[in-house]
CHARMM-style PDB file with segment names, atoms N, HN, CA, C and O in Angstrom:
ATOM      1  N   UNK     1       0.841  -1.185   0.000  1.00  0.00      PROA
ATOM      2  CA  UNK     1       0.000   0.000   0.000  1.00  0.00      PROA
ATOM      3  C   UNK     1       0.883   1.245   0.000  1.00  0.00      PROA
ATOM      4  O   UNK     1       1.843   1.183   0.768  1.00  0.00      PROA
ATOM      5  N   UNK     2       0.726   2.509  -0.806  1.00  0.00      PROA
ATOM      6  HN  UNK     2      -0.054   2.560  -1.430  1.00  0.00      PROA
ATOM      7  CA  UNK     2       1.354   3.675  -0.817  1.00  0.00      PROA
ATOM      8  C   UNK     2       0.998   4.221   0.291  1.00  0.00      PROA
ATOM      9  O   UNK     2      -0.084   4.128   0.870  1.00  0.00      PROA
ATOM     10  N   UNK     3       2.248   4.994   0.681  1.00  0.00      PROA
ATOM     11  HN  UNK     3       3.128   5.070   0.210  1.00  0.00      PROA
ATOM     12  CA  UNK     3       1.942   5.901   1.609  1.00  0.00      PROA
ATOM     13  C   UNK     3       1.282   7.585   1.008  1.00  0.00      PROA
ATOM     14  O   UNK     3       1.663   8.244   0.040  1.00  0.00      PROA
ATOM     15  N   UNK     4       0.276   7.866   1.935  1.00  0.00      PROA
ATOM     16  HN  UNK     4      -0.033   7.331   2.722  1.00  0.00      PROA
ATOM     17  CA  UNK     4      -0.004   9.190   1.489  1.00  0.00      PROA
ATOM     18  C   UNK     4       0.368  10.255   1.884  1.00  0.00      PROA
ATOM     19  O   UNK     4      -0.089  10.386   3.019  1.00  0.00      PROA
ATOM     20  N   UNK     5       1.016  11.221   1.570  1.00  0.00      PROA
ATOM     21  HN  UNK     5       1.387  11.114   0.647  1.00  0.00      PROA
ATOM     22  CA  UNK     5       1.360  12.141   1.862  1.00  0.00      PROA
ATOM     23  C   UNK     5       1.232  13.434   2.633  1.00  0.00      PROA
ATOM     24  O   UNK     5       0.620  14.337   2.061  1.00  0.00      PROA
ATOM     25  N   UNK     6       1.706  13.664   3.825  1.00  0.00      PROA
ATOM     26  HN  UNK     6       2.203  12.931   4.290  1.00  0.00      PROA
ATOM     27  CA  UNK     6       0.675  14.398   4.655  1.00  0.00      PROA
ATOM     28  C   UNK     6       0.720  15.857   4.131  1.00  0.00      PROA
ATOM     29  O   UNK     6       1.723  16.344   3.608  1.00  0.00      PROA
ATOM     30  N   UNK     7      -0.379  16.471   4.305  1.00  0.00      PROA
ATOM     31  HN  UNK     7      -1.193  16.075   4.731  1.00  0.00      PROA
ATOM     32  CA  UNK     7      -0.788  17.487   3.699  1.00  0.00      PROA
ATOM     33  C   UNK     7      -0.811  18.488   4.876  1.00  0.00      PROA
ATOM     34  O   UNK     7      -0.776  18.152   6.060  1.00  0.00      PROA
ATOM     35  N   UNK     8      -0.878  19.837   4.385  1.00  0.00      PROA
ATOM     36  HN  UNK     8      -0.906  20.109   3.424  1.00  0.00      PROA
ATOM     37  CA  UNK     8      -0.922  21.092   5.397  1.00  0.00      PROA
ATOM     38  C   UNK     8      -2.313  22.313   4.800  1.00  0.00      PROA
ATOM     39  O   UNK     8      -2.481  23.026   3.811  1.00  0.00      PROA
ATOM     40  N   UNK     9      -2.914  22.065   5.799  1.00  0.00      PROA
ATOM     41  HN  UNK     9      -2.778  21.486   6.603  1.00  0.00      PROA
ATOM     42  CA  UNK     9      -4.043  23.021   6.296  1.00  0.00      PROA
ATOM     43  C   UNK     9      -4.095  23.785   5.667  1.00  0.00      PROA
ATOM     44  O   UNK     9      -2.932  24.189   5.690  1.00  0.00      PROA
ATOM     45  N   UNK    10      -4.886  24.726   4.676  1.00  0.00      PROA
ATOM     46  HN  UNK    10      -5.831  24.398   4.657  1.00  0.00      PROA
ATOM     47  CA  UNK    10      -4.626  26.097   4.263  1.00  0.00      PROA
ATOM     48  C   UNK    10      -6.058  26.249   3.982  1.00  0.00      PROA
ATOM     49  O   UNK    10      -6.885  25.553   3.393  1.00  0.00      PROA
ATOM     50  N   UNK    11      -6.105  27.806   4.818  1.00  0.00      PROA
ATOM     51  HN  UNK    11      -5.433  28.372   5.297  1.00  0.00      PROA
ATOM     52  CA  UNK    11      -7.562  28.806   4.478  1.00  0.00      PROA
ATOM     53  C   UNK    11      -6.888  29.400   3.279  1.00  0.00      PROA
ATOM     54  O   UNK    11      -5.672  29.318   3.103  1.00  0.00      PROA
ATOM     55  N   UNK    12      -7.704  29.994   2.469  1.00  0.00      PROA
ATOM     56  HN  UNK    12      -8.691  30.061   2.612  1.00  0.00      PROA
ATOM     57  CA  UNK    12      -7.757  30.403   1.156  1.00  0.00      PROA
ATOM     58  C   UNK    12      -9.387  31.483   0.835  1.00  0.00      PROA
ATOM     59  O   UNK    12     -10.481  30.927   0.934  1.00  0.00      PROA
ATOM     60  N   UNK    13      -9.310  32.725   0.533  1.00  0.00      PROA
ATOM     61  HN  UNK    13      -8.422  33.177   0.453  1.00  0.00      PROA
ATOM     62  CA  UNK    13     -10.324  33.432   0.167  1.00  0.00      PROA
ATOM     63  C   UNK    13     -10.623  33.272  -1.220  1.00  0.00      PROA
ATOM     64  O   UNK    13      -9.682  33.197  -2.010  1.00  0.00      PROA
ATOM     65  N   UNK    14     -12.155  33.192  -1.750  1.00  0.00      PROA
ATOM     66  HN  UNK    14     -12.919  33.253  -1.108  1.00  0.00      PROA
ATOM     67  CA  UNK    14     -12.090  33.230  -3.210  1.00  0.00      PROA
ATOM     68  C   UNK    14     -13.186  34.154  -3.402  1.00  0.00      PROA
ATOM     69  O   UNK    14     -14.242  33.873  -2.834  1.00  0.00      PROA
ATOM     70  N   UNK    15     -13.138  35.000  -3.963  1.00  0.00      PROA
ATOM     71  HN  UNK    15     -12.281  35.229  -4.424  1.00  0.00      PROA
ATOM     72  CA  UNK    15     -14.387  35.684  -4.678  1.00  0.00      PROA
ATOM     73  C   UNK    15     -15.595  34.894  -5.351  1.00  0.00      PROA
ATOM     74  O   UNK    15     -15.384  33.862  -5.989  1.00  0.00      PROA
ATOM     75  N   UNK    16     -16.818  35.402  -5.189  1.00  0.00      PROA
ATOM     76  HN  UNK    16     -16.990  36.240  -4.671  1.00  0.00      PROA
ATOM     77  CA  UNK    16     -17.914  34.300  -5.094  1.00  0.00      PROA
ATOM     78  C   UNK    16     -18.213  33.888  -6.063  1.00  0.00      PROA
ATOM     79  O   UNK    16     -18.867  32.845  -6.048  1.00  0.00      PROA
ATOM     80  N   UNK    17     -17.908  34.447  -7.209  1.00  0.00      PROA
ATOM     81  HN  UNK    17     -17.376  35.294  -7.221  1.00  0.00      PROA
ATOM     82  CA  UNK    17     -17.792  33.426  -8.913  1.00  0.00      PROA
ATOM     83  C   UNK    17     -16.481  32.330  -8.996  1.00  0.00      PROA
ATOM     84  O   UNK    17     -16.476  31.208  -9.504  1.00  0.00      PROA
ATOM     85  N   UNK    18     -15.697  32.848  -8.512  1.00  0.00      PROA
ATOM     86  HN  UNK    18     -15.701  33.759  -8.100  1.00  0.00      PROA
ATOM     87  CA  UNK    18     -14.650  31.509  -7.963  1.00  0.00      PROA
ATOM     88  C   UNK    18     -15.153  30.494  -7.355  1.00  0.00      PROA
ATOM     89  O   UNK    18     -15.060  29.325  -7.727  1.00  0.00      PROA
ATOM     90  N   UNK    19     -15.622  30.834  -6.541  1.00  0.00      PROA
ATOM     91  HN  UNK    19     -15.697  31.784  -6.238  1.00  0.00      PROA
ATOM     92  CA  UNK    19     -15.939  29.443  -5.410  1.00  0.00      PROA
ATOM     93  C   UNK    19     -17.194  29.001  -6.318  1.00  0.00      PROA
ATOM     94  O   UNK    19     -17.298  27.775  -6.354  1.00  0.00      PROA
ATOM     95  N   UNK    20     -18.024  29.584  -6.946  1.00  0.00      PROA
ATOM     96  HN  UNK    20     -17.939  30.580  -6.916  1.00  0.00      PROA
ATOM     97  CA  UNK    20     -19.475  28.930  -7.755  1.00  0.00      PROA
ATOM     98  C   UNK    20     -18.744  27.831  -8.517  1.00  0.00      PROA
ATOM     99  O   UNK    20     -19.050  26.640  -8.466  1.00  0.00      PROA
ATOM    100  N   UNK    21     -17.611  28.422  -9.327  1.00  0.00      PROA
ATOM    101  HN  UNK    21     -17.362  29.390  -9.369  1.00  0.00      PROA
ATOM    102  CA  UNK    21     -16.791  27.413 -10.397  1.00  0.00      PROA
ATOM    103  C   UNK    21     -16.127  26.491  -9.830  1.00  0.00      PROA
ATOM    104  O   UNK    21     -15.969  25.580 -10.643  1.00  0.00      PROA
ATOM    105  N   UNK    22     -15.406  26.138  -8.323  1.00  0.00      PROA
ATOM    106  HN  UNK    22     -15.534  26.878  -7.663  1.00  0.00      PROA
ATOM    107  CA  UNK    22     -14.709  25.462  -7.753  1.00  0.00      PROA
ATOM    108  C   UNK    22     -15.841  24.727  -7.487  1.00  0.00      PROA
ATOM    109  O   UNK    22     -15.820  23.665  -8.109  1.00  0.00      PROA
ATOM    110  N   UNK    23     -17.023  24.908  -6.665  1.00  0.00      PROA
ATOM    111  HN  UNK    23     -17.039  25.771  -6.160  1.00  0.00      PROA
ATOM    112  CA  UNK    23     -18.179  23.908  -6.264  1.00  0.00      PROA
ATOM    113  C   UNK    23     -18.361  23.020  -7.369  1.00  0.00      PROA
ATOM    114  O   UNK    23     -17.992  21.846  -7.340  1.00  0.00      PROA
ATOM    115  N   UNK    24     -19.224  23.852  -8.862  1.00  0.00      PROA
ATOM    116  HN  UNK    24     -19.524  24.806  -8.885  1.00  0.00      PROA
ATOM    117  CA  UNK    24     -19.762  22.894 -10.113  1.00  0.00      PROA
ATOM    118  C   UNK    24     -18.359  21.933 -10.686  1.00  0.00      PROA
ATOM    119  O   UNK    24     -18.455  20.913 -11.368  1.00  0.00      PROA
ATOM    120  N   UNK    25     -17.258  22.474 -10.273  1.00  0.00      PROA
ATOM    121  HN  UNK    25     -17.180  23.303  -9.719  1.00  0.00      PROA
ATOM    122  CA  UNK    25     -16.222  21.463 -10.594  1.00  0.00      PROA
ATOM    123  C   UNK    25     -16.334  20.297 -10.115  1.00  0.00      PROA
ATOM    124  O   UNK    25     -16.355  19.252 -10.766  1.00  0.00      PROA
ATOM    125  N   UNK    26     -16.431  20.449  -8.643  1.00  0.00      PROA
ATOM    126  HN  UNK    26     -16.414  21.298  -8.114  1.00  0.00      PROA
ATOM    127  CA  UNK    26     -16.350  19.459  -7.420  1.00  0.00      PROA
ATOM    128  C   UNK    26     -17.347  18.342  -8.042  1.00  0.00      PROA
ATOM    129  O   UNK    26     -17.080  17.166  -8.289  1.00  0.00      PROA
ATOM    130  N   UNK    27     -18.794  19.162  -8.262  1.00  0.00      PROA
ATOM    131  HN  UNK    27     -19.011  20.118  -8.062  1.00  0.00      PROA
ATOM    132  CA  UNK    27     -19.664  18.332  -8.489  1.00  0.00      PROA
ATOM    133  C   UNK    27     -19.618  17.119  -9.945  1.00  0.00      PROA
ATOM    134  O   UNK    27     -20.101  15.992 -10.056  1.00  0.00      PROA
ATOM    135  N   UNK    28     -18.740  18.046 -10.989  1.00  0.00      PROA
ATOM    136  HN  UNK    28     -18.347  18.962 -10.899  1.00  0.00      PROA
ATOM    137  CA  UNK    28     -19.069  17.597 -11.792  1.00  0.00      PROA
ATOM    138  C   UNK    28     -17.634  16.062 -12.703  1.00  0.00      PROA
ATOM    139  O   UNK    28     -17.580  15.274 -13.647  1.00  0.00      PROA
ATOM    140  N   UNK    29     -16.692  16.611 -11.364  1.00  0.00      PROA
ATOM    141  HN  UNK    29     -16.736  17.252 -10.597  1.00  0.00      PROA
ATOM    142  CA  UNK    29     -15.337  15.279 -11.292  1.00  0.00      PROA
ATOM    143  C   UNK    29     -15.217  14.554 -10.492  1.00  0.00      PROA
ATOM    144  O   UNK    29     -14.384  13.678 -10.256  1.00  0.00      PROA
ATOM    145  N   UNK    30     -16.556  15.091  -9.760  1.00  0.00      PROA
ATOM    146  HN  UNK    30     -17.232  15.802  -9.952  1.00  0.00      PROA
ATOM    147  CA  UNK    30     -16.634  14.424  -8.059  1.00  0.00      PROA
ATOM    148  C   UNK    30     -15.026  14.239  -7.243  1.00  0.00      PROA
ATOM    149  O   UNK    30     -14.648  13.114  -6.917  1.00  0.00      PROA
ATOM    150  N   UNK    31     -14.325  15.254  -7.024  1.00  0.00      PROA
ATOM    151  HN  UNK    31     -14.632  16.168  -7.289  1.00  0.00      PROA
ATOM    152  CA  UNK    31     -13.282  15.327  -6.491  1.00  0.00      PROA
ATOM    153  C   UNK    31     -13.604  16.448  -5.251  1.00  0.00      PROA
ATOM    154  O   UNK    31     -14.618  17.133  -5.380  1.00  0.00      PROA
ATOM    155  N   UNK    32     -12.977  16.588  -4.372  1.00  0.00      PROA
ATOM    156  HN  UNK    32     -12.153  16.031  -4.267  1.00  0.00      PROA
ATOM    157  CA  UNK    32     -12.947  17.479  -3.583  1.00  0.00      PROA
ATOM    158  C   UNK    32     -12.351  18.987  -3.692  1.00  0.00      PROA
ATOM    159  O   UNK    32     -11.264  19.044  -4.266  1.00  0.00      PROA
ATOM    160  N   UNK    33     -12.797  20.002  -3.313  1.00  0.00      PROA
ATOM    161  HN  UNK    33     -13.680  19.956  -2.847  1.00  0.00      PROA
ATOM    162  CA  UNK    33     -12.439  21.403  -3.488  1.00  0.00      PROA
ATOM    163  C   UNK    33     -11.052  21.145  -3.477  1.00  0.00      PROA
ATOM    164  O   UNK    33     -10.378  21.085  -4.505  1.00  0.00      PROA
ATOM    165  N   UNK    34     -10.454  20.936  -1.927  1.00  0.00      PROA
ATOM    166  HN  UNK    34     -11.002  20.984  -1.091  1.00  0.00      PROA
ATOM    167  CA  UNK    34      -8.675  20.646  -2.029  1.00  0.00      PROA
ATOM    168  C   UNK    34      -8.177  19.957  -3.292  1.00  0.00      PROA
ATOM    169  O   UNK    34      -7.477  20.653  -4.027  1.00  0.00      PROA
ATOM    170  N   UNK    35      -8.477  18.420  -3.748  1.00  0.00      PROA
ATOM    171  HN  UNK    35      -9.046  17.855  -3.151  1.00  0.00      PROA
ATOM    172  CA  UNK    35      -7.910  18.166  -4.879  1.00  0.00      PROA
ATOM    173  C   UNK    35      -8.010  18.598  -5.942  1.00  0.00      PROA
ATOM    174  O   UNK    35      -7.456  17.876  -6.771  1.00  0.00      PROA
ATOM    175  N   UNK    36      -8.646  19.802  -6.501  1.00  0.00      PROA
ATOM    176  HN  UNK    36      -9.096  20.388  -5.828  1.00  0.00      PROA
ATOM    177  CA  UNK    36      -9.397  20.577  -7.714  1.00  0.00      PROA
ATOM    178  C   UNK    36      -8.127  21.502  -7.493  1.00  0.00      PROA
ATOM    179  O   UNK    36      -7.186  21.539  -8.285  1.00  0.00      PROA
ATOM    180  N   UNK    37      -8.239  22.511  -5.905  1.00  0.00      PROA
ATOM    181  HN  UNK    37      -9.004  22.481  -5.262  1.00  0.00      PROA
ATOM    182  CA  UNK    37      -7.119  23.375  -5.804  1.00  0.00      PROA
ATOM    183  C   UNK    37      -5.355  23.285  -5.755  1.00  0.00      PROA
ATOM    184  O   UNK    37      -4.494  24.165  -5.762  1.00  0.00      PROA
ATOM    185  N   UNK    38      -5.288  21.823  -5.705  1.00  0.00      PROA
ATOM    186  HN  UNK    38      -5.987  21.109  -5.699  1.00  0.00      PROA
ATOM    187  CA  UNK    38      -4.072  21.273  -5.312  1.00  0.00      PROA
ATOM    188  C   UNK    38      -3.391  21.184  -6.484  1.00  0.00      PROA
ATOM    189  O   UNK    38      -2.272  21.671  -6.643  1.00  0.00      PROA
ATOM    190  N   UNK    39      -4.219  20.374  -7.618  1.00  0.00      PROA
ATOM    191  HN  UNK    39      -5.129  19.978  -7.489  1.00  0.00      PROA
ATOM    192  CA  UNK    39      -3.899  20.310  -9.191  1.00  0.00      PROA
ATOM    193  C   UNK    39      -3.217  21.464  -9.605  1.00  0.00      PROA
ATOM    194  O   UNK    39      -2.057  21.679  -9.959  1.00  0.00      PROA
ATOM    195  N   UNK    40      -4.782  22.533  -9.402  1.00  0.00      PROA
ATOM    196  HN  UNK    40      -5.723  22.358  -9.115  1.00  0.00      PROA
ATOM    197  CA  UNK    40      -4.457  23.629 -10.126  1.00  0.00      PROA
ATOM    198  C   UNK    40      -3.152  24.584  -9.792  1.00  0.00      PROA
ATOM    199  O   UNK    40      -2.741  25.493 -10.513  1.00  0.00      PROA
ATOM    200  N   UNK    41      -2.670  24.218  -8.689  1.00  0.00      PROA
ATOM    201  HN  UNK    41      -3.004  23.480  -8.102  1.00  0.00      PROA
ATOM    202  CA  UNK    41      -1.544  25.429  -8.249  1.00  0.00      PROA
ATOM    203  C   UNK    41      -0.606  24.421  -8.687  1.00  0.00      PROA
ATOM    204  O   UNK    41       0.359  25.016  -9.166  1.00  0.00      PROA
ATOM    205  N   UNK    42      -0.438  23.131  -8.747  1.00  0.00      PROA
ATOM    206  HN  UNK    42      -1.222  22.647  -8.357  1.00  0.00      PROA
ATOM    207  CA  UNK    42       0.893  22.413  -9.177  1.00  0.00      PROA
ATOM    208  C   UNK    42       0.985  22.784 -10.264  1.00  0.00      PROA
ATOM    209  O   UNK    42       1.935  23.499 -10.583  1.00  0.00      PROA
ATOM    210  N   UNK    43      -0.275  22.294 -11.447  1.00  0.00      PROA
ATOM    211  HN  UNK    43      -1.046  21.713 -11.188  1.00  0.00      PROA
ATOM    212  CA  UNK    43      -0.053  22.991 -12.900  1.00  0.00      PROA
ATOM    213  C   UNK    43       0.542  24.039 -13.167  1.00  0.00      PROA
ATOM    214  O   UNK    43       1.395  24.239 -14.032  1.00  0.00      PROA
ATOM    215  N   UNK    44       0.020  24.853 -12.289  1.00  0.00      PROA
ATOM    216  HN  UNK    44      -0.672  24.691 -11.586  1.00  0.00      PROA
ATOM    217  CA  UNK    44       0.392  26.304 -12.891  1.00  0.00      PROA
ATOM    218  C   UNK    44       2.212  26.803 -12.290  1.00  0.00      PROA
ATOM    219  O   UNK    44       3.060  27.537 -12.797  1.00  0.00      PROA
ATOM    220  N   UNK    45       2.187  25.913 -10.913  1.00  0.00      PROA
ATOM    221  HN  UNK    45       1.498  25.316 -10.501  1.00  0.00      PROA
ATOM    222  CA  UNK    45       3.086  26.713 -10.310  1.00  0.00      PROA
ATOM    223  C   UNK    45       4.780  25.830 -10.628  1.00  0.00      PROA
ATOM    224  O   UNK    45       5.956  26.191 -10.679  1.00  0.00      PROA
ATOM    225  N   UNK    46       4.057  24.592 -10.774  1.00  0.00      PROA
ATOM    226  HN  UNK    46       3.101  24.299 -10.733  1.00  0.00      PROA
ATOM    227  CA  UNK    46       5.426  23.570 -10.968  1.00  0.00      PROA
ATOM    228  C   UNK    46       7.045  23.497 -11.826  1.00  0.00      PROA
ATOM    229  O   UNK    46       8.215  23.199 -11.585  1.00  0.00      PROA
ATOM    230  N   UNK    47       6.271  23.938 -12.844  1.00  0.00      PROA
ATOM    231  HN  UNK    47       5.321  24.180 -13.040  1.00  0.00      PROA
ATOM    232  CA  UNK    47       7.526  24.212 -14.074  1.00  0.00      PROA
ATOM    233  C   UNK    47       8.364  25.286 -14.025  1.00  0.00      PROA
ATOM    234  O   UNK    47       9.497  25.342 -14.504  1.00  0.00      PROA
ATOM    235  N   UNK    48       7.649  26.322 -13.303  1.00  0.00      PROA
ATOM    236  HN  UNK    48       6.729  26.276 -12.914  1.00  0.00      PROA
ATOM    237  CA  UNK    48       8.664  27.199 -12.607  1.00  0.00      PROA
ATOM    238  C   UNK    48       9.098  27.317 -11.672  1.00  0.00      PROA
ATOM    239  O   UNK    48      10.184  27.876 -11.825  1.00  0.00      PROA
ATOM    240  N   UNK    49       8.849  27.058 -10.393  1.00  0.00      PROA
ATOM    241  HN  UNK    49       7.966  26.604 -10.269  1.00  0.00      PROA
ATOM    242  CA  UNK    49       9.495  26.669  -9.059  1.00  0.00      PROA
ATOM    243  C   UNK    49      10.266  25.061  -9.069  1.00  0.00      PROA
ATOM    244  O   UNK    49      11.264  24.864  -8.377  1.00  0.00      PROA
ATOM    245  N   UNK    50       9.776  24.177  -9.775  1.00  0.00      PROA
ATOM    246  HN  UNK    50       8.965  24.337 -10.337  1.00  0.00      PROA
ATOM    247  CA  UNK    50      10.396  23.014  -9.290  1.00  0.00      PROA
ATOM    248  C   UNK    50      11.948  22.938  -9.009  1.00  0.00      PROA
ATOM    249  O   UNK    50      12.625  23.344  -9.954  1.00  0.00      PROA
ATOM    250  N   UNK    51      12.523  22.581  -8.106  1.00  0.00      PROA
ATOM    251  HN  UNK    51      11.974  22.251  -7.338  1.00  0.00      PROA
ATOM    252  CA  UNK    51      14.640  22.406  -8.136  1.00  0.00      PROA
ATOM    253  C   UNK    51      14.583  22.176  -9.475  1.00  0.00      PROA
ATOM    254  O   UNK    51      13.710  21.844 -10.277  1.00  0.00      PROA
ATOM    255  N   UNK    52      15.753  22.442  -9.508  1.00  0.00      PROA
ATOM    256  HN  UNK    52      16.462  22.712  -8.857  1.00  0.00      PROA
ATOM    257  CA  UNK    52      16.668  21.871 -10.840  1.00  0.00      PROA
ATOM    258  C   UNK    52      16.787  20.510 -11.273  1.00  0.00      PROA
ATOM    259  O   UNK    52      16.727  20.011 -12.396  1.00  0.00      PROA
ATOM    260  N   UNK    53      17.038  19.834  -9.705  1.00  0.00      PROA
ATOM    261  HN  UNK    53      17.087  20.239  -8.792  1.00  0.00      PROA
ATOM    262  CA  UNK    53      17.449  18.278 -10.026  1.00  0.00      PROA
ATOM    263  C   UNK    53      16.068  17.671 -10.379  1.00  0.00      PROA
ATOM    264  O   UNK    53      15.849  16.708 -11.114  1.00  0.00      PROA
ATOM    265  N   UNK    54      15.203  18.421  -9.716  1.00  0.00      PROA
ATOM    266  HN  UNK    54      15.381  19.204  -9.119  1.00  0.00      PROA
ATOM    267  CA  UNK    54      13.694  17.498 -10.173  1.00  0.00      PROA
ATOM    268  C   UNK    54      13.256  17.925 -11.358  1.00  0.00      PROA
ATOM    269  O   UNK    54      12.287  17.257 -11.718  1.00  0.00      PROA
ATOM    270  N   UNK    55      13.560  18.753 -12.112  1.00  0.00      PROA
ATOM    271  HN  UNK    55      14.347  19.295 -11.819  1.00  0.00      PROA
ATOM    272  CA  UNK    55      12.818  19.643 -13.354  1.00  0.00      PROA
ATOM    273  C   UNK    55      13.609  18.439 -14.546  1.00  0.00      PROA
ATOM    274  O   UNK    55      12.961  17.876 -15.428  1.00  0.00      PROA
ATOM    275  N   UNK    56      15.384  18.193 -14.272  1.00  0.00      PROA
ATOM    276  HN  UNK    56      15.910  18.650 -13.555  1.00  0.00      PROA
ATOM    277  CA  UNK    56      15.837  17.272 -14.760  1.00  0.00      PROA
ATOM    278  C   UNK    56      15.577  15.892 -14.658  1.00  0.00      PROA
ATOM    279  O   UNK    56      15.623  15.338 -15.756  1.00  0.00      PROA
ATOM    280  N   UNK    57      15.262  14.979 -13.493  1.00  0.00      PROA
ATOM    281  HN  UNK    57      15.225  15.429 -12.600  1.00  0.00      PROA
ATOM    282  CA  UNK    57      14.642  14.138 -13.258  1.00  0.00      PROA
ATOM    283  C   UNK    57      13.715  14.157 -14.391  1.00  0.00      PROA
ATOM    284  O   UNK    57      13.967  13.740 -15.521  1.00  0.00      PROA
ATOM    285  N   UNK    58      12.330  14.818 -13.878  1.00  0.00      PROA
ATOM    286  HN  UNK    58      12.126  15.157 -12.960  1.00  0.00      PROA
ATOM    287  CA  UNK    58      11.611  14.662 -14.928  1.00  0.00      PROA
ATOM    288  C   UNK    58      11.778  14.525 -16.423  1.00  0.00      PROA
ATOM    289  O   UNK    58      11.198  13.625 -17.030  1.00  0.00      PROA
ATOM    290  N   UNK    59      12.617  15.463 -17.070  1.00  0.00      PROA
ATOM    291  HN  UNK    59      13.088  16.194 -16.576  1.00  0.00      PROA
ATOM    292  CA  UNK    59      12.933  15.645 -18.126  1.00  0.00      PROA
ATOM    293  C   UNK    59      13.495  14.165 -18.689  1.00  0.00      PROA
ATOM    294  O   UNK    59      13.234  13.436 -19.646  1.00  0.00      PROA
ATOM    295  N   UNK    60      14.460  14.140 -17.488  1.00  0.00      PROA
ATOM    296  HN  UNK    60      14.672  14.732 -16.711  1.00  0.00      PROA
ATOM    297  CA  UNK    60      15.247  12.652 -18.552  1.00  0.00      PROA
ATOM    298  C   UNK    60      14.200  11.374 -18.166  1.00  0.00      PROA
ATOM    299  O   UNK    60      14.353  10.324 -18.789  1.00  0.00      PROA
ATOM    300  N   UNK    61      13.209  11.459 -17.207  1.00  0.00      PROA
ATOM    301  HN  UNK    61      13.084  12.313 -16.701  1.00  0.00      PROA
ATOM    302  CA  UNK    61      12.377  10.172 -16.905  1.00  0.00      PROA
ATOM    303  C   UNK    61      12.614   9.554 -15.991  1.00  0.00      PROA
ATOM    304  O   UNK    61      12.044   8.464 -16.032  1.00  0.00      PROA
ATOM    305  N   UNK    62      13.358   9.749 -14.910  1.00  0.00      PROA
ATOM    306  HN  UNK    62      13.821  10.635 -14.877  1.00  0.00      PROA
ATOM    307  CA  UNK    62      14.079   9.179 -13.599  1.00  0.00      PROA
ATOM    308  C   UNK    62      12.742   9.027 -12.771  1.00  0.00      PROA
ATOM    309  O   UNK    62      11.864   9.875 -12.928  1.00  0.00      PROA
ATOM    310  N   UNK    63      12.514   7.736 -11.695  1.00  0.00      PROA
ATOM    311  HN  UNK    63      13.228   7.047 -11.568  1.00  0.00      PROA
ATOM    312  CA  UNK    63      11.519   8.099 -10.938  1.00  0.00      PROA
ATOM    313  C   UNK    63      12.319   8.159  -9.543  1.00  0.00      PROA
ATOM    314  O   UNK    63      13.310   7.549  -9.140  1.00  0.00      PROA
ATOM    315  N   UNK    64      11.545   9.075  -9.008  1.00  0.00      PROA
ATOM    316  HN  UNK    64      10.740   9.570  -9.335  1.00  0.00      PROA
ATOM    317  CA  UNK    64      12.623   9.563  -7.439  1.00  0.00      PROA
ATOM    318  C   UNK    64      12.468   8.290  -6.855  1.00  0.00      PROA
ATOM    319  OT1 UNK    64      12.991   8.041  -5.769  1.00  0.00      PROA
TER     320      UNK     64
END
């Protein structure tokens, strides 16, 4: 069995057409608000913050 990864707490404000679109998401991948928000900041945030050694990792196909 994998281990899961422990996660850290975070409040977050969204403006109320945000959160309408985060809910009909929820509803409609049946995933939870956190895993909808979790995606979306890796997507966006990953390719530019990731280390070096992991950006390479990836690149050449290494699994950590």
């Amino acid at each position: 069995m994998q281990k899961r990864p422990k996660l850290q707490p975070f409040l977050v404000r969204l403006h109320p057409d945000t959160r309408a679109l985060l809910d009909r998401a929820t509803e409609e991948q049946r995933r939870s608000r956190a895993a909808i928000i979790d995606e979306a900041i890796r997507e966006m945030l990953e390719g530019q913050y990731k280390g070096i050694d992991e950006r390479l990792n990836s690149f050449l196909g290494a699994k950590p």
